[in-house]
VORORO-994134 format. One line per field, with one value per atom (N, C-alpha, C): residue number from 1; x, y, z. Coordinates in steps of 0.05 Angstrom, whole numbers, plus 32768, in hexadecimal, padded with zeros to 4 digits. Each point is the difference from the previous one (the first is absolute). Layout:
<nodes>
resi <- NUM, ... .
c1 <- X, ... .
c2 <- Y, ... .
c3 <- Z, ... .
</nodes>
This chain:
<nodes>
resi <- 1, 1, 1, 2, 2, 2, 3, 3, 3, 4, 4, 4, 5, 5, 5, 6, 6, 6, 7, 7, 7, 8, 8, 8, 9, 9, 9, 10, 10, 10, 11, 11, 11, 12, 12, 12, 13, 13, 13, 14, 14, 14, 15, 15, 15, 16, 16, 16, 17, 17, 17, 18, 18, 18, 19, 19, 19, 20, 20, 20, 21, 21, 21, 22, 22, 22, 23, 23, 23, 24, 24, 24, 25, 25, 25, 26, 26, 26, 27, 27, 27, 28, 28, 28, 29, 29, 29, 30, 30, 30, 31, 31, 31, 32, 32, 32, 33, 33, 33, 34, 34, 34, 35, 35, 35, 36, 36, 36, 37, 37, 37, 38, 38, 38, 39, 39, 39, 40, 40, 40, 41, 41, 41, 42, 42, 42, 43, 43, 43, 44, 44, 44, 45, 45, 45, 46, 46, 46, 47, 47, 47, 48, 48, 48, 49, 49, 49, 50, 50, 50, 51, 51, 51, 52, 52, 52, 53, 53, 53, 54, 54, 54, 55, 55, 55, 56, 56, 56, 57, 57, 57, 58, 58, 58, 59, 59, 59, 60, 60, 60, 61, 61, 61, 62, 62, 62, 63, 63, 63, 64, 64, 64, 65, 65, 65, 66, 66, 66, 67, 67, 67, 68, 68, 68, 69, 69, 69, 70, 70, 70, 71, 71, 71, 72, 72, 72, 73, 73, 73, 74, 74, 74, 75, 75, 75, 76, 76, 76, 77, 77, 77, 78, 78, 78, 79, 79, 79, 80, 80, 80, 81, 81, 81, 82, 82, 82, 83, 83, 83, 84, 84, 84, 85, 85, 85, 86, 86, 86, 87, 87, 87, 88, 88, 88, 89, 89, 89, 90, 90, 90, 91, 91, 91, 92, 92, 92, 93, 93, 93, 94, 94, 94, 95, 95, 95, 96, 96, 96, 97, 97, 97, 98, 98, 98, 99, 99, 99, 100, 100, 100, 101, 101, 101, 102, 102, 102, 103, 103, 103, 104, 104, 104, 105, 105, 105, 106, 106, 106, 107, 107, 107, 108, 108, 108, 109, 109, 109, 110, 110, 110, 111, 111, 111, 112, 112, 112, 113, 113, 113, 114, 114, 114, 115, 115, 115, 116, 116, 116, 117, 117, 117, 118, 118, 118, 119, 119, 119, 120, 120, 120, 121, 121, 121, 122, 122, 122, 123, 123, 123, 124, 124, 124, 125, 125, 125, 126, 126, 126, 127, 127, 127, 128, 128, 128, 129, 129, 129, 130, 130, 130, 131, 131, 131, 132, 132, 132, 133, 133, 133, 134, 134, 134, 135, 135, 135, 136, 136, 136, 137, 137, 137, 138, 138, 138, 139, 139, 139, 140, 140, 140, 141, 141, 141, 142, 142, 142, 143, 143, 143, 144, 144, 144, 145, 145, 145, 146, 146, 146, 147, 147, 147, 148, 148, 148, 149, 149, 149, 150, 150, 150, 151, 151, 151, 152, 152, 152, 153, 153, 153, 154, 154, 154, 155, 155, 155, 156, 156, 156, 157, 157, 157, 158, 158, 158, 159, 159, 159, 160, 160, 160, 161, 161, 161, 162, 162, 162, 163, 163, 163, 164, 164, 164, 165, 165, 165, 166, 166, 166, 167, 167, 167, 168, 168, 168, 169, 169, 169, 170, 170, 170, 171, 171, 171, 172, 172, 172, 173, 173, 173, 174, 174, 174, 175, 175, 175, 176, 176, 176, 177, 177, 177 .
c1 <- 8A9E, 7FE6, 8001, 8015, 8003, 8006, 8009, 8010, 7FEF, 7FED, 7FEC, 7FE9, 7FF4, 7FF5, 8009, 801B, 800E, 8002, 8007, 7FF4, 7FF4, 7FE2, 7FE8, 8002, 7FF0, 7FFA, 7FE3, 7FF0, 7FE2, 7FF5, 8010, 7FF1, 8000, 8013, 8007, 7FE4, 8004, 7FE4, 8008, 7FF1, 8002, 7FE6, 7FF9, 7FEA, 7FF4, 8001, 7FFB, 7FE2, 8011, 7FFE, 7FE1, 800A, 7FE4, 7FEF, 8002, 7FF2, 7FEB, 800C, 7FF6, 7FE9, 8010, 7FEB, 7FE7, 7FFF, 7FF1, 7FEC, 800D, 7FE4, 7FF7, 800D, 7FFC, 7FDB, 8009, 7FF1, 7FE3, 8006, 7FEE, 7FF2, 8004, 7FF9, 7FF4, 7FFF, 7FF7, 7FEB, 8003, 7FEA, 7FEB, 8008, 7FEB, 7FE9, 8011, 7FFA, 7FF1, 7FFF, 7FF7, 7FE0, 8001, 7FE9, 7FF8, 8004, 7FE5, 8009, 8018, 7FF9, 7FF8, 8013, 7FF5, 7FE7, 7FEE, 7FE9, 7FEC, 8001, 7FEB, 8008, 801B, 8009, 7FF6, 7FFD, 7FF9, 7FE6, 7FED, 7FED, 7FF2, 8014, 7FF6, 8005, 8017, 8001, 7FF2, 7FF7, 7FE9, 7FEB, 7FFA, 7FDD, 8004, 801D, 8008, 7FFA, 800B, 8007, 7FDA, 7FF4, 7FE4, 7FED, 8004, 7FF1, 800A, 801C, 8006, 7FFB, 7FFA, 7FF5, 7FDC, 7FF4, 7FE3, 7FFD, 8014, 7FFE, 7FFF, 800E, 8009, 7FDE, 7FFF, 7FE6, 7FE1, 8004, 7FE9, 8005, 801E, 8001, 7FF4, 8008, 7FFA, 7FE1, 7FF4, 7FE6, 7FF1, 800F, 7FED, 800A, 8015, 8007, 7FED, 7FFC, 7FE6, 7FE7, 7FFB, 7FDE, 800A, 8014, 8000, 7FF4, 8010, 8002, 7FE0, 7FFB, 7FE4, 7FEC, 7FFC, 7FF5, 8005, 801A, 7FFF, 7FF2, 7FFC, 7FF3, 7FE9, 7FF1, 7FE6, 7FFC, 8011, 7FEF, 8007, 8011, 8005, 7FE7, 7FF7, 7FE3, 7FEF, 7FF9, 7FF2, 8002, 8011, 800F, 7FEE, 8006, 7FEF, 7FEE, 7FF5, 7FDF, 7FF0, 800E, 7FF4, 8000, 8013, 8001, 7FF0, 7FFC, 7FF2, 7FE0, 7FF6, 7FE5, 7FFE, 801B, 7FF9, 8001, 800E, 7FF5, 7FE4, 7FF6, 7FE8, 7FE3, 800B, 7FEC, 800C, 800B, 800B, 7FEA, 8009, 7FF5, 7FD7, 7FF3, 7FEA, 7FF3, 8014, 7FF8, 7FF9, 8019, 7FFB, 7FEF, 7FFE, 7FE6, 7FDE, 8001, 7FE9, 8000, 8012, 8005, 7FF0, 800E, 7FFE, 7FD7, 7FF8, 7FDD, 7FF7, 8014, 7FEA, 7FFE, 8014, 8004, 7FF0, 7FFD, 7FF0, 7FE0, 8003, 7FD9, 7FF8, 8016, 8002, 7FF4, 800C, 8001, 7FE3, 7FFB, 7FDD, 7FF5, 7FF9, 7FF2, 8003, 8013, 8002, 7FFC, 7FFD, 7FF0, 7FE8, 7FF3, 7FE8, 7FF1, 800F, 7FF7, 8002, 8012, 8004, 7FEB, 7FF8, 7FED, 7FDE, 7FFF, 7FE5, 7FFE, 8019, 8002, 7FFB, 800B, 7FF9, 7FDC, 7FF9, 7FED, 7FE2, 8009, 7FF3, 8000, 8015, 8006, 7FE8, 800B, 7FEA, 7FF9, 7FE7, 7FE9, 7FEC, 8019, 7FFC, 8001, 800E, 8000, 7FE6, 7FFE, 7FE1, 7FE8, 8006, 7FDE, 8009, 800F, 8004, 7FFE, 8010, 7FEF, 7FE8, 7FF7, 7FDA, 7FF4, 800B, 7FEE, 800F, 800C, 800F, 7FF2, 7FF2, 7FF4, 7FD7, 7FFC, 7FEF, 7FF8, 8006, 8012, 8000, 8004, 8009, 7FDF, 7FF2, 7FEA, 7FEA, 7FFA, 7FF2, 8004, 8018, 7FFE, 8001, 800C, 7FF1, 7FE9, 7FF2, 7FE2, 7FF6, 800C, 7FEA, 800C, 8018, 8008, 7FF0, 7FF8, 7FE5, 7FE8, 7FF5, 7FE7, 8009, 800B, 8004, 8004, 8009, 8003, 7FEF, 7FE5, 7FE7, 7FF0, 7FFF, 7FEF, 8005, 801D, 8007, 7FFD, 7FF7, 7FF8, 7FE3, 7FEE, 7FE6, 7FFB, 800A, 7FF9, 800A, 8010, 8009, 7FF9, 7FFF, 7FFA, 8009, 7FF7, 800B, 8015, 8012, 8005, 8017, 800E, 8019, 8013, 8005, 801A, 7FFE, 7FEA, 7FFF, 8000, 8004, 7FFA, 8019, 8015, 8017, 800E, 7FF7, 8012, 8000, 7FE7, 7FFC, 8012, 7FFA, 800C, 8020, 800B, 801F, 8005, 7FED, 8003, 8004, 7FE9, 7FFA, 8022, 800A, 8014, 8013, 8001, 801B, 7FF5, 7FF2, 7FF4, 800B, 8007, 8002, 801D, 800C, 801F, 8006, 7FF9, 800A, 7FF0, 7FFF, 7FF2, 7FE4, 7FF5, 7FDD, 8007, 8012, 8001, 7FED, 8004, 7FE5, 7FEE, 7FF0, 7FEC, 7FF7, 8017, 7FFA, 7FFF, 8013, 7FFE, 7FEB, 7FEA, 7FF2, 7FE7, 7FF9, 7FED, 8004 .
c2 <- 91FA, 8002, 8002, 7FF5, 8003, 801F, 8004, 8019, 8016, 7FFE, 8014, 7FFD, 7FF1, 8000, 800E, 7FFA, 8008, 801F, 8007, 801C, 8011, 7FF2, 8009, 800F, 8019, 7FFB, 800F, 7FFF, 7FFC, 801A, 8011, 8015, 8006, 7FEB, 8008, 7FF5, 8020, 7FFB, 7FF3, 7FEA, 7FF6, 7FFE, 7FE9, 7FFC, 7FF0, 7FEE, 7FEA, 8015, 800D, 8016, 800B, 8010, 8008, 7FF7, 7FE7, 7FEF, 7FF9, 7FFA, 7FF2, 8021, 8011, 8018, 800B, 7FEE, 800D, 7FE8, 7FE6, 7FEF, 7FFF, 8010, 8003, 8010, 801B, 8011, 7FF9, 7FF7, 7FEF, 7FF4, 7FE9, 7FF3, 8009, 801A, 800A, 8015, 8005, 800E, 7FE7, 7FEF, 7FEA, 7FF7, 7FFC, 7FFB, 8013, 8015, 8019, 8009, 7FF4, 8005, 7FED, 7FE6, 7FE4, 7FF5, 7FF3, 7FF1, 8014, 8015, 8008, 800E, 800F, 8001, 7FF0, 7FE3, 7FE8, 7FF5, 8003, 8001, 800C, 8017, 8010, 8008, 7FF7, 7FFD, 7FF0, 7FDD, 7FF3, 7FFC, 800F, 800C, 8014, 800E, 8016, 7FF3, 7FE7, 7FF4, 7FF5, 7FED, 7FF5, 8013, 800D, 801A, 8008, 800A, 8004, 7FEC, 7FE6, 7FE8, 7FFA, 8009, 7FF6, 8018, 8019, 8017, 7FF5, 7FFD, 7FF7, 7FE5, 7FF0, 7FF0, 8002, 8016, 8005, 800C, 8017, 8013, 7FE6, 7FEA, 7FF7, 7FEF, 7FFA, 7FE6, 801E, 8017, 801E, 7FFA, 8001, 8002, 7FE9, 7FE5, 7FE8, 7FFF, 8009, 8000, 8014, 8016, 8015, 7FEE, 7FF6, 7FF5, 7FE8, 7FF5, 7FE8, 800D, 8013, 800B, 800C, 800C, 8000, 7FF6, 7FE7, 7FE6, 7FF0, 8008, 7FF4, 8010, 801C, 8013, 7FF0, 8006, 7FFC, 7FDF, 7FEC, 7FE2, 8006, 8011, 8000, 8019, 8008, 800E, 7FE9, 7FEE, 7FF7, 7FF1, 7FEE, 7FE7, 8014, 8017, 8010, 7FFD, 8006, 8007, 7FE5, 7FEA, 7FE8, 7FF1, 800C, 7FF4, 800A, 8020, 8011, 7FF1, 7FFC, 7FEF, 7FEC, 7FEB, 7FE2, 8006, 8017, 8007, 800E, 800E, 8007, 7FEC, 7FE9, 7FEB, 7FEC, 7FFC, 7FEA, 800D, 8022, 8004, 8010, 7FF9, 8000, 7FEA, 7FE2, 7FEE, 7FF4, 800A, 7FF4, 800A, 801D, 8010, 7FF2, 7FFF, 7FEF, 7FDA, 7FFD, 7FDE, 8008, 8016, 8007, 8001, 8010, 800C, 7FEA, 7FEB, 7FE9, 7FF1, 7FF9, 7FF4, 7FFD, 8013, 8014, 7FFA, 7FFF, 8000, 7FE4, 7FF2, 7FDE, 7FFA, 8007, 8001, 800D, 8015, 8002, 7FF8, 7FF7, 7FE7, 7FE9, 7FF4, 7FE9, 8006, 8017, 8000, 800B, 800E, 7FF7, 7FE9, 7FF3, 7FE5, 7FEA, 800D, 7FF1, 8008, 8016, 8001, 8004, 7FF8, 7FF1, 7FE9, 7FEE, 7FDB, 8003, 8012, 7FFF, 800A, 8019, 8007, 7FE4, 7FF2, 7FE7, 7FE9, 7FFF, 7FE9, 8007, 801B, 800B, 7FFC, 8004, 7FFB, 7FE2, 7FF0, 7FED, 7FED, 800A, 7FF8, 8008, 8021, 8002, 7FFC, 7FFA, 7FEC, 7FE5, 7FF1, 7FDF, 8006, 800A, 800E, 7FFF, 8017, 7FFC, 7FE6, 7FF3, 7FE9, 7FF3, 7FF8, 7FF7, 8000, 801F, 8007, 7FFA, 8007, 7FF4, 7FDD, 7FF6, 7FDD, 7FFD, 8018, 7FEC, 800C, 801E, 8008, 7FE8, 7FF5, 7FEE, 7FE3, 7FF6, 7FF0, 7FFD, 8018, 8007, 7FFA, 800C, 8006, 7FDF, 7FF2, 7FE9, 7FF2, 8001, 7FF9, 800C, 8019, 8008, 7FF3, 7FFE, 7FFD, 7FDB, 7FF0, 7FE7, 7FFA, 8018, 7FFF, 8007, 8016, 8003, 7FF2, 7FF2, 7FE1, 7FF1, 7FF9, 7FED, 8009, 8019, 800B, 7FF8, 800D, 8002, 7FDB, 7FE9, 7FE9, 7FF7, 800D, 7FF1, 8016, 7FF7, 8011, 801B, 8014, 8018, 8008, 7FEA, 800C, 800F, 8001, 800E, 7FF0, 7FF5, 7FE7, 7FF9, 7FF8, 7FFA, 800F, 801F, 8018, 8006, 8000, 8000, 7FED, 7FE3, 7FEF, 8008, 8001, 8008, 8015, 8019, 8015, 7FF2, 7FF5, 7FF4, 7FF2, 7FF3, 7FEA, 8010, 8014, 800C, 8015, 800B, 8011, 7FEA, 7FEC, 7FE2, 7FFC, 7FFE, 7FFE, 8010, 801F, 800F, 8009, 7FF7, 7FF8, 7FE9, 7FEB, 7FEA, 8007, 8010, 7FFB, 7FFA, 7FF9, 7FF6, 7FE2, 7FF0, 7FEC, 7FEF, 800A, 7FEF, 8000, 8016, 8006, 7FEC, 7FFD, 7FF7, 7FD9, 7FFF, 7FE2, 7FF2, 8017, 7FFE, 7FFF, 800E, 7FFE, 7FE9 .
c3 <- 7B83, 800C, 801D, 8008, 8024, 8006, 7FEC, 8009, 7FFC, 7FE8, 7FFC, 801A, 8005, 8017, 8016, 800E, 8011, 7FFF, 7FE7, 8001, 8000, 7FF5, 7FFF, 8026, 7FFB, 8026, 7FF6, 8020, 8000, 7FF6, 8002, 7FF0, 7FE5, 7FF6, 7FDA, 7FF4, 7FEE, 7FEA, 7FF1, 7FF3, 7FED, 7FF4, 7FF0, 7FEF, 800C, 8013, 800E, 801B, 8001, 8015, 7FF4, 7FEC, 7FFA, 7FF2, 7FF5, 7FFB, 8018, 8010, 8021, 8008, 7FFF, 800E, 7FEC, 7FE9, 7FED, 800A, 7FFC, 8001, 8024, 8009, 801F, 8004, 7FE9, 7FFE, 7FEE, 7FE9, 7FFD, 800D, 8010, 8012, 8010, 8010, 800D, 7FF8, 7FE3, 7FF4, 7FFC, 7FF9, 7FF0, 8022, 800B, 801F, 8002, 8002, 8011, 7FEC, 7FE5, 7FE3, 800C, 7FFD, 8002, 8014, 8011, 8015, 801D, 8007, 8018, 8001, 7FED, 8003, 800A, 7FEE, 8007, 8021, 8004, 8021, 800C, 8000, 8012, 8001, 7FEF, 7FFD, 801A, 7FFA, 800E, 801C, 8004, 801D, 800B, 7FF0, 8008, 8005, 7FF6, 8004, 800F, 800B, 8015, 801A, 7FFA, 8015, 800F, 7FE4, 8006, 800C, 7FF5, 8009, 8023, 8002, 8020, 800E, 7FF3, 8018, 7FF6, 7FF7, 7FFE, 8017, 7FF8, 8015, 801D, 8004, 801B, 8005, 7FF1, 8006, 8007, 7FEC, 8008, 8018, 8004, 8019, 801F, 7FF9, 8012, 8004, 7FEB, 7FFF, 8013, 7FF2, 800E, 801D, 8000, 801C, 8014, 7FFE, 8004, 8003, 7FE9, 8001, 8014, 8004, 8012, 801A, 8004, 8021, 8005, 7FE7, 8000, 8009, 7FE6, 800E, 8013, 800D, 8023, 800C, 8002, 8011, 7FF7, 7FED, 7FFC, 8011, 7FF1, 800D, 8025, 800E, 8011, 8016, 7FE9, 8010, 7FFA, 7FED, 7FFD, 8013, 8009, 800F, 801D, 8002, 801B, 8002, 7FEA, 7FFF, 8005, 7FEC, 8009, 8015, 8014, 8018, 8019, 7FFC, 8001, 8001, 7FDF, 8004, 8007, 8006, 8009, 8029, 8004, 801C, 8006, 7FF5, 7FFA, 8003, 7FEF, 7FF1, 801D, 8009, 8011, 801A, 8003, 8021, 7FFA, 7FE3, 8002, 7FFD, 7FFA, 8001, 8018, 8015, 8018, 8015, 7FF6, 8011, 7FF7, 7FE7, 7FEF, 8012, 8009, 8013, 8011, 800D, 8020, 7FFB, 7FEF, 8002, 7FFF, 7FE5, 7FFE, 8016, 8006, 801D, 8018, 8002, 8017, 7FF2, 7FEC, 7FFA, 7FFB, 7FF9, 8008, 801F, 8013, 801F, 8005, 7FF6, 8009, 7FF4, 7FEC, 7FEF, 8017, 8004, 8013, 8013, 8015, 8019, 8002, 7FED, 7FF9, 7FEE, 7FF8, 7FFD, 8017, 8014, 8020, 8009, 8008, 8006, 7FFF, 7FDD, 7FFF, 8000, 8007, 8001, 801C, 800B, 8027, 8004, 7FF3, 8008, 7FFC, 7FE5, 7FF9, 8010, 800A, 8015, 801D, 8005, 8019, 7FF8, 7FEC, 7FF0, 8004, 7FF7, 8000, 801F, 8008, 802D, 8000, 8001, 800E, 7FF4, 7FE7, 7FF7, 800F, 8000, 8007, 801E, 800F, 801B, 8004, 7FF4, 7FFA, 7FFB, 7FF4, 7FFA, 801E, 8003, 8020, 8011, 8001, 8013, 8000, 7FDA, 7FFF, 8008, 7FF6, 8003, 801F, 800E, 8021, 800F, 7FF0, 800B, 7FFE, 7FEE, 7FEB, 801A, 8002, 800F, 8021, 8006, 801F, 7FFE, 7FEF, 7FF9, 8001, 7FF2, 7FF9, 8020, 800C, 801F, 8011, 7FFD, 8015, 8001, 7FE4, 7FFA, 800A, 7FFA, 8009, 8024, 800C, 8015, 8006, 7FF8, 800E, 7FFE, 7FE2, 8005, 8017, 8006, 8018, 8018, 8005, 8017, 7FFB, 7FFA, 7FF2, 8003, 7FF4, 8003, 8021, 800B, 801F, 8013, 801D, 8012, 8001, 8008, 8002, 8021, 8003, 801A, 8001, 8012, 8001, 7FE5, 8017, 7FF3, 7FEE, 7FEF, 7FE2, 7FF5, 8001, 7FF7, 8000, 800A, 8008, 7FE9, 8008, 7FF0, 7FE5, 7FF4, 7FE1, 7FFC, 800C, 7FF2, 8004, 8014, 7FF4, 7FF3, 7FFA, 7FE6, 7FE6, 7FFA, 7FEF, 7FF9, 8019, 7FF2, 8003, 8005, 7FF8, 7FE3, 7FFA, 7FE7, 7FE6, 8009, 7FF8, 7FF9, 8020, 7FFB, 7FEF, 7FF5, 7FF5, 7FEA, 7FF6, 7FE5, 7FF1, 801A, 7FFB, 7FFF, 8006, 7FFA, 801A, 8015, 8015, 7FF4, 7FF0, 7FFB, 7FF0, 7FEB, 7FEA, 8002, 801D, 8005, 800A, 8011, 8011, 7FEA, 7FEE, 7FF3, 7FE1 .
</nodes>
């Protein structure tokens, strides 16, 4: 048996031999009928599912860049109306503002025109008030003429009595009577 071996060499046909290349062939028929079909099958859906994949990761990738444009006009536009709304708000301050301020200086000045109002009636009466009592200082001083001699000097004194009278308030007058 050593020796038959030893002389076998790799290319002697034997039975061994084609035994091996038959079930080789086999094997590769049986393979090639039912297993590599369902293989390659599922490498084909493999194959199809990772180019679908790719196409839709293509796609969302597109609508991404998309929808940045879009929120990125938007992102404009709204900044757009919050400057808009900011500089008619502050023009709308500025009018109100301003119609605040003449409201208040014409309300200044009907509290002023009232006040004058109110001086030159109390004035008036001031003046009524001081006519009234000259008046009753005359008429008291022409009695006191009228009851005492008519000469110079007493004619004199009265009427200074009468305007001391007039400076202090009526209070001689009023002590004297």
């Amino acid at each position: 048996m050593l020796h038959s071996v030893a002389d076998a060499g790799l290319l002697d046909v034997n039975g061994t031999l084609i035994a091996e290349v038959i079930a080789f062939i086999l094997m590769v028929l049986i393979l090639a009928k039912w297993v590599y079909p369902p293989i390659m099958r599922v490498a084909t859906q493999r194959e199809k599912q990772i180019e679908d994949g790719v196409r839709a990761a293509e796609e969302a990738k597109s609508r991404l860049e998309s929808v940045q444009a879009q929120v990125t006009q938007t992102l404009s536009e709204a900044r757009d109306q919050a400057r808009d709304i900011t500089g008619r708000a502050h023009r709308e301050a500025v009018v109100e503002a301003e119609e605040v301020r003449t409201k208040a200086r014409g309300d200044a000045d009907a509290v002023i025109q009232r006040a004058q109002s109110e001086i030159a009636a109390e004035r008036d009466r001031a003046i009524q008030d001081l006519r009234n009592e000259v008046g009753a200082l005359v008429v008291d001083a022409a009695s006191r003429v009228i009851g005492e001699t008519l000469d110079q000097g007493a004619h004199q004194r009265l009427i200074d009595e009468a305007l001391e009278d007039v400076r202090d308030g009526g209070h001689r007058t009023a002590s004297r009577n």
